[in-house]
C-alpha positions as CSV (number, residue, x, y, z in Angstrom):
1,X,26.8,2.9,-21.9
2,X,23.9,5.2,-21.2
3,X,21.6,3.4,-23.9
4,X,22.3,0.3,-21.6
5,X,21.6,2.3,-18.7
6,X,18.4,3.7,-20.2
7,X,17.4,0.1,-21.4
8,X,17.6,-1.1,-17.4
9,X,15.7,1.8,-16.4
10,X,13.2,1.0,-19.1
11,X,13.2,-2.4,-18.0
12,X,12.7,-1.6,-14.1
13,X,9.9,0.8,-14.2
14,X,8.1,-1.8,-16.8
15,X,8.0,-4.4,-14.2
16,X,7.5,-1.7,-11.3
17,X,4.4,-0.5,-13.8
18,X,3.2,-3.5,-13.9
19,X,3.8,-5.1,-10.1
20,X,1.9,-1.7,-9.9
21,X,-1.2,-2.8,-11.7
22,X,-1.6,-6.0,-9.8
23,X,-1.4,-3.7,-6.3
24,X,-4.1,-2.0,-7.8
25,X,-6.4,-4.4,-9.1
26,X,-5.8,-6.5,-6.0
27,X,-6.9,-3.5,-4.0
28,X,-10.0,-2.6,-6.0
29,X,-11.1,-6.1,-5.5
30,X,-10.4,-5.7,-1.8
31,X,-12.2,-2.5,-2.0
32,X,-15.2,-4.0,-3.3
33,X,-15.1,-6.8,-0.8
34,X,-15.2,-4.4,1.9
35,X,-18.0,-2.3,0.4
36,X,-20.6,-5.3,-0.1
37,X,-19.8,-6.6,3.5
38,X,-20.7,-3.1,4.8
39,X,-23.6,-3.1,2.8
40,X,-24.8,-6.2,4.1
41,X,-23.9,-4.7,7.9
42,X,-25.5,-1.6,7.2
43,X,-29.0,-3.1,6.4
44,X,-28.3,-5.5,9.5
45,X,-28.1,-2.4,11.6
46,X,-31.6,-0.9,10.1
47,X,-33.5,-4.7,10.6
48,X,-32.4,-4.5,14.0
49,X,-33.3,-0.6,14.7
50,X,-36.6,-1.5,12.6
51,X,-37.4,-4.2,15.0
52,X,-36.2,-2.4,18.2
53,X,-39.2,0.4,17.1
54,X,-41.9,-2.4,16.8
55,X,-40.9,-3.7,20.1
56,X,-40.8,-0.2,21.7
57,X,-44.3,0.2,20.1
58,X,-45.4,-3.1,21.5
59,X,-44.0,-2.4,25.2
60,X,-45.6,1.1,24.8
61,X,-48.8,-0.4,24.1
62,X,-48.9,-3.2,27.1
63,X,-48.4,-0.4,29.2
64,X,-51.3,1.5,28.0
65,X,-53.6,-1.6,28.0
66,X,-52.4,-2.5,31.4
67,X,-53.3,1.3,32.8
């Protein structure tokens, strides 16, 4: 009886281990997902501040050439 016993618990944390291992490689590929797409926002966000400073620096110098 408790060889049975120990053969289901063997059994059940097997298949636990290994819906385990799916969680986790399903997650690292989300995980990776996420990380490129904020890359790719991140660098959005330093074109755009990039380009606000040469505008500010245009604008700045209208105003001068209009003084």
């Amino acid at each position: 009886m408790i060889t049975r016993q120990f053969d289901t618990l063997k059994s059940e944390s097997s298949r636990k281990y290994s819906e385990y291992e799916n969680k986790i490689a399903l997650m690292s590929q989300e995980i990776e997902r996420l990380n490129i797409n904020l890359g790719k926002k991140v660098e959005d966000c330093n074109n755009l501040e990039r380009r606000m400073m040469q505008l500010n620096q245009e604008v700045e110098n209208y105003r001068r050439q209009a003084k």
